[in-house]
Each structure stands twice: as structure tokens, then as C-alpha cells.
N, C-alpha and C positions, 0 to 999 in steps of 0.2 A: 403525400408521404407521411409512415406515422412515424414518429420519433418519443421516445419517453424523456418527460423533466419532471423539475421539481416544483410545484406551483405552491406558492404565500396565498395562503386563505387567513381569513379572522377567525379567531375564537372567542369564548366568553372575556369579560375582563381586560378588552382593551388590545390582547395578545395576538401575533400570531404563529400560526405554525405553520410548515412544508407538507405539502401531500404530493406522492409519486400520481401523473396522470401520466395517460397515454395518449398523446395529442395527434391529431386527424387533419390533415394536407399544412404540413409542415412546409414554407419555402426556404431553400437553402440559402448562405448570402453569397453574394456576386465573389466572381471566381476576379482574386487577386493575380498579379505578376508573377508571385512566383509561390501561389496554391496550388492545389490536385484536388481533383475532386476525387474519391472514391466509394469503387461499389462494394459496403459492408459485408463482410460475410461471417464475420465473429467478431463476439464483442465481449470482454469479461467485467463480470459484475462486482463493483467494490463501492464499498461505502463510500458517500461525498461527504465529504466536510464542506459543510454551508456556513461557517464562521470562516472559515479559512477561505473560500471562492470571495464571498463577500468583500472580505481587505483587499482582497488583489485586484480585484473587477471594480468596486467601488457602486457597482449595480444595488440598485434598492428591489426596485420591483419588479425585477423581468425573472421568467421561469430561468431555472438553471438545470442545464446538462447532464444527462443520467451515460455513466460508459464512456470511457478515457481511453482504453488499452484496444485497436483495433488491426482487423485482417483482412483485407480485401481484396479488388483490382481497380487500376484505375483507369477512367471515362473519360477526364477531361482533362488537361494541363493549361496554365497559365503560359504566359508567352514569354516569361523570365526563368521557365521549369529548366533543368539543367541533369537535375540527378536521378531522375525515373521519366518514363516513356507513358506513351498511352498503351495500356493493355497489361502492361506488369504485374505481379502481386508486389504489394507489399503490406507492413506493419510498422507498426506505431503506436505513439501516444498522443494524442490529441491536448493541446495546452490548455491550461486550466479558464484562462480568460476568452477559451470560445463558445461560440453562438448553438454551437454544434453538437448532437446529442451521436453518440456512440451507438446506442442501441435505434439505432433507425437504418434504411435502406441504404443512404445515401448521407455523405460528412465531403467539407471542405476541411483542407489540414496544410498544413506550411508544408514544403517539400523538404524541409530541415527536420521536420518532426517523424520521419520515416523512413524507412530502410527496405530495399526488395529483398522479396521473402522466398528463398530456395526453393525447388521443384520439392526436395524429399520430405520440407516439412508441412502438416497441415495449417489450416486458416486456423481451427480451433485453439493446438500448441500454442501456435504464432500471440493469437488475443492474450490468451492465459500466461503469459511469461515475461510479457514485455513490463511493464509495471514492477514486478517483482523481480524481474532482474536488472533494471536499471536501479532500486534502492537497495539491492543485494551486494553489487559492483560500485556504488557511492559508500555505502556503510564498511565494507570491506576493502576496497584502493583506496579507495580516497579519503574518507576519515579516520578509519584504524590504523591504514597502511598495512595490514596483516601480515606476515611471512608464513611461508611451510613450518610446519613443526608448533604455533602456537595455538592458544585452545581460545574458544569464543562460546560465552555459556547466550545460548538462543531461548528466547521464549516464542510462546506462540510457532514452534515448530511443526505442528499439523494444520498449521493456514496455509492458504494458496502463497499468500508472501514467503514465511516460516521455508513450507519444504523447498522453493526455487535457494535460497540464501544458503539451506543447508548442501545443498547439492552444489553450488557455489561456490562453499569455504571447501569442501572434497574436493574441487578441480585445481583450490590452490594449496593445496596442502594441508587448510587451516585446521586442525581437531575440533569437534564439534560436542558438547553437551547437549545434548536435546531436554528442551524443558515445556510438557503440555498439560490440558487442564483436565484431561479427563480419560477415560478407560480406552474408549475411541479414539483419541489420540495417541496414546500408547501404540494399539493397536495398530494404525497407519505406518505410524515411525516404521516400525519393526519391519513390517512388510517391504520397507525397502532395501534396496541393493546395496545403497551406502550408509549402512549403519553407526550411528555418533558413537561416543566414547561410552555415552550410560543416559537412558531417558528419565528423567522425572518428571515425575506425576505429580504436580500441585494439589491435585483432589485429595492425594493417599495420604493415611496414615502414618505414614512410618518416621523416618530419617528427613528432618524439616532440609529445606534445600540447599540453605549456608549449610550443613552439616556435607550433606550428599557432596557440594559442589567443593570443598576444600581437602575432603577425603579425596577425589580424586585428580587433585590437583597437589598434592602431596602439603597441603595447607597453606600455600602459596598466592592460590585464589586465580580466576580464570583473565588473560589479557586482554579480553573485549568482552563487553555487554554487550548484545541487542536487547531490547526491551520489546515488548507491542504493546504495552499503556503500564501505567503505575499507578498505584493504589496510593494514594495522598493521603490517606489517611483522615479523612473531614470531610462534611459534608455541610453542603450550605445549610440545611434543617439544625445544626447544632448552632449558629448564633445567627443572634437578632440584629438585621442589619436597617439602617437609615441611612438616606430617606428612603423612602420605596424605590426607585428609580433606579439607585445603585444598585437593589438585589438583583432587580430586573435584569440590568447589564452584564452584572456575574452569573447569573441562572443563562444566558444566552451565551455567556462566553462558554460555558461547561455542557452547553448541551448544544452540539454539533453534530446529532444524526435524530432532529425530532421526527421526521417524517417516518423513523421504523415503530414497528408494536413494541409491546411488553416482551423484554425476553430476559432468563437471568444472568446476570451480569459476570463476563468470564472472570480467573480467579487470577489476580495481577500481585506481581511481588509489590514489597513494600518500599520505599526509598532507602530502608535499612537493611534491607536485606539485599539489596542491590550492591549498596558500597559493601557490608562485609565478605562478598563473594570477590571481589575486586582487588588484582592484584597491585605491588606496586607498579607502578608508569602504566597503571592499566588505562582503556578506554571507555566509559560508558556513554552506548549512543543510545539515544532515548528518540519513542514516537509520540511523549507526550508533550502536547504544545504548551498548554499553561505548566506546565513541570516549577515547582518552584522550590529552593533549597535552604532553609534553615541554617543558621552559622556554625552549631555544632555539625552540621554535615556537610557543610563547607570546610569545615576543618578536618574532617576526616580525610577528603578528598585531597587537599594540600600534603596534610601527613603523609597521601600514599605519592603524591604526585602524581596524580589523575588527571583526564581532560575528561570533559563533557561535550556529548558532540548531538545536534540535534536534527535527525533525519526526515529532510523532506527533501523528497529527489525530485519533485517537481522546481525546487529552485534553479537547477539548470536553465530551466525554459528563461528566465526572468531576465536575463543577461546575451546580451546580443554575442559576446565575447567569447560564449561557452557552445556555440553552435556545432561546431567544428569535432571538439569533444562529445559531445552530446549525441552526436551522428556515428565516432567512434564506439561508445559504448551500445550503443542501439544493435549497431552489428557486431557486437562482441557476443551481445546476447542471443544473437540469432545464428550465430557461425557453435555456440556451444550447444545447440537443439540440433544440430544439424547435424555436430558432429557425434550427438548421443550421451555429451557428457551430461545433460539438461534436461531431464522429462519432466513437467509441470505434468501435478496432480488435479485432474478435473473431476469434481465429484460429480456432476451431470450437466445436462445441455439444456435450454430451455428456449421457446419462443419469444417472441415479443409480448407479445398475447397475457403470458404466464410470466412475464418478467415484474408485471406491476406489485404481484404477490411476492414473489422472490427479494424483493430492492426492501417493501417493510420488513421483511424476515429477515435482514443479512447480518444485521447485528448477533445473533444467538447462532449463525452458522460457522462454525470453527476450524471445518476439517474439508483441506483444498480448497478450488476455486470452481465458481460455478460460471459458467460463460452462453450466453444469447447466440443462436445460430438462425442464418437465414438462408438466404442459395447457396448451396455449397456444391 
């Protein structure tokens, strides 16, 4: 079986780095009590954070796992299986601490991590939405608590994540600011059916975006942040760090997708620019891990009566407690595709074959979600 990871090679200097391979008679691991085995048939492509797998797995040198978000049927069940059949379809997420690569024929998955997947919807939908509507439905129930009627200034709204969240906050009423980095994103927004309150463009000229985003919030400022990274402002190349070892450690902590190419670096608000757009008892949820705050803007944040909320929807999995939930939201997400409130944006389909190229490239790819197809 081929399956794509991430394989640790040497470089000059002692170092190393991640290369995407595409690995050739892959065996799967022995089917647990209460696993599935299932046959892939779409699989969407998103960046791994290999800082973040690493703490959780505690793994030093085994390849790691390309493709999280899957749509299949299933082959085989464990003899503790209880909530799917043999033959079903379903979808999922695959936990961050498995053996098991998405983008291959065949994945074992906990039968907790899965939901059967409707006749009307396809495998492809199914890959492309699960991921981004599980951190769409955490960032908006469960951290913000949103209501109908209030506004949530979004960035990175022409990603695969972006447009499922904004379609999201439309099914709960929430008012949506669209904020993207480029003409092409613009462009996407627009084209859709449920149009935000006003898009900005980070590229343009014009009206900086604390300007844009208070104007139309009657200078009041918007009840929820999402973020998709932030601009720190600093860069390790500006001071001299000792001993060597330390810089080493911080250059690893900051760079969690070495395995892509060169590509130019999207355009992320600033942490100041974040709180001035922030109203009072606003929320801001951030997807930056190392995010670090300064005491004047910690004091800004008390002055407003701010929370700070930091979105990784994969903590669900980590807690045995939150299974139950976890299984609700999965089919929340898939009862909204179904019922059309939901159309995940897929910018194109790709092999396996073709996905080696695609996985270095994804960093610099902005607009929707690109997804791996096999039998379908």
C-alpha cells in the first residue's frame, strides 16, 4: 500500500529536516477492539505541524502522517465496534498521535473519530469540511459562545478553513467581516452566496484595517477575533542569541512546516492591530501557538475585558471525557453539508502521485482546500 509521511533526513550542520516521501507497501497496524478499518476515498490536504505532533507523540524518529481529514467505507471492524457497520461510508479525522497516513488506500481510526456519511453528500465534501468545521464550531460554541446578531472580524477567509467558519457564523446568525490577502481572495469571497458585511483586502492600499473594521462596527470594534497566524513582529535574525543550542531550539520551535519550498509569506495582522479592532468583553481566538503578549498589551486586553482563546481543535481527541461531544459535533458538521447550509470550497483534486508536489507547495496556497482522491 502507498501511503505519504514525513520522513527526518540530515542536513549540513548537524541539522535536520522533514521531506514529504511517498512510501511503497506500507502495513497497516493491527485492527484494535473498537477500530475500523477504512477504504480512503478522499482525503484533504493541510499543513502538519511537526512541532506540535512531536509534543503530543513524544516520537523522535518514526515518519509522521500526511492527511487527517478522511471519506471512505468501511472493510473491517473491531469486535468492540458498536457505531458503524461493515460497508458504511463514513468521515472523520484521524488523531493526531496515529500510525496512519490519510493520503493512502487504506487507515485504521477509533470508531469515536467518525461519523456515517449521508447518501446526498460526496466523499470529496465529506474530506474537505471535516477539519474546518470542527475548529469553526469550537472557535464559535464553545470559545466565543457567539449569538445571532454579533460580528466576528475573520481572517484568512479565502482558505479552505476561512470560507467552512464563514459559512458557519451565517448558519448562526453570527455577522461576518471578511478579511483576505489578496485580489484572488477578494475575488472568491464575493462569488459566494453568503456575502460578509465588507471584505478586506490586506494587500490594498487604501483604509488600513483598524480603520475599515471600526467604521463599520460603528467604532465599537468587532466581538470576536479569528486570526490564521500573527505577525510578531521579530524575527530571530534581529538578535544574537547564546549559546548556539538555545537558537537551535527557538529556530525549531518557529519553523513547523520545514518540509514546504520557498513560498512568500501570507500578510498577517499585527498583535496591535488585533486588540484595536476588539471590542469591549471581546474574544480573541488565535491559531498562533508560540503567540506571546507583552504587558502593555496585556493591559490593553484587561482595559477591554478581553479573553484570549487559543484554537486547536484537535484537543478534543486528547481527553477521553470529550468523546461523546466530539462525535456530536462531527455530525453537526455533516447534517450542515447535507442540509446545504455548508459547501466547502475545493480548488482542485489530486492523486496521490501528485500530492508529493502539492504537500511542499501548501504553504503559499491560500484560496480553499485542495483534497487527494482515489476510488471514488
Amino acid at each position: 500500500m502507498k501511503a505519504l509521511y514525513l520522513i527526518k533526513i540530515p542536513t549540513s550542520g548537524g541539522k535536520v529536516r522533514y521531506e514529504v516521501v511517498l512510501r511503497e507497501k506500507i502495513a497497516l497496524p493491527e485492527l484494535g477492539a473498537n477500530d475500523v478499518m477504512v477504504k480512503i476515498c478522499a482525503c484533504a490536504l493541510t499543513r502538519v505541524d511537526t512541532k506540535t505532533i512531536l509534543q503530543i507523540t513524544q516520537r523522535k524518529d518514526e515518519p509522521i502522517p500526511i492527511g487527517f481529514s478522511i471519506s471512505g467505507n468501511v472493510t473491517k471492524v473491531g469486535s468492540d465496534v458498536k457505531l458503524v457497520s461493515l460497508g458504511d461510508e463514513v468521515a472523520g479525522i484521524l488523531p493526531l498521535d496515529t500510525m496512519c497516513s490519510g493520503c493512502a488506500d487504506h487507515c485504521v481510526i477509533p470508531e469515536y473519530c467518525i461519523v456515517k456519511k449521508p447518501k446526498s453528500v460526496g466523499h470529496i465534501d465529506c474530506a474537505a469540511v471535516m477539519e474546518p468545521g470542527i475548529a469553526g464550531l469550537t472557535a464559535i460554541l464553545h470559545q466565543a459562545k457567539l449569538q445571532a446578531g454579533q460580528t466576528v472580524l475573520l481572517f484568512s477567509a479565502c482558505s479552505g478553513t476561512g470560507n467552512v467558519m464563514m459559512q458557519l457564523c451565517a448558519a448562526y446568525g453570527v455577522r461576518v467581516i471578511a478579511v483576505v490577502d489578496n485580489s484572488d481572495g477578494v475575488k472568491l469571497v464575493s462569488s459566494l452566496e453568503l456575502q460578509p458585511l465588507q471584505i478586506i483586502d490586506m494587500a490594498s492600499q487604501g483604509k488600513s484595517l483598524v480603520e475599515l473594521c471600526l467604521q463599520e462596527t460603528g467604532g465599537i470594534g468587532v466581538d470576536c477575533i479569528i486570526d490564521g497566524g500573527v505577525d510578531l513582529g521579530y524575527s530571530l535574525d534581529n538578535f544574537v542569541i547564546e549559546p548556539r543550542s538555545f537558537r537551535v531550539e527557538l529556530e525549531e520551535v518557529q519553523n513547523r512546516h520545514d518540509y514546504e519550498s520557498e513560498t512568500p509569506p501570507p500578510l498577517l495582522p499585527t498583535k496591535q492591530q488585533i486588540l484595536n479592532c476588539l471590542a469591549v468583553h471581546g474574544h480573541w481566538i488565535t491559531t498562533q501557538p508560540e503567540l506571546q503578549l507583552d504587558p502593555p498589551e496585556t493591559q490593553t486586553m484587561y482595559l477591554k475585558s478581553a479573553s484570549l482563546h487559543f484554537l486547536f481543535s484537535a484537543a478534543w481527541l486528547l481527553s477521553g471525557r470529550f468523546q461523546g461531544k466530539y462525535l456530536d459535533m462531527l455530525s453537526n458538521v455533516i447534517s450542515k453539508v447535507d442540509e446545504g447550509v455548508v459547501k466547502p470550497y475545493v480548488h482542485h483534486t489530486v492523486s496521490i502521485e501528485d500530492s508529493v508536489t502539492e504537500m511542499k507547495q501548501l504553504g503559499g496556497h491560500h484560496l480553499g482546500c485542495i483534497v487527494l482522491t482515489a476510488s471514488l
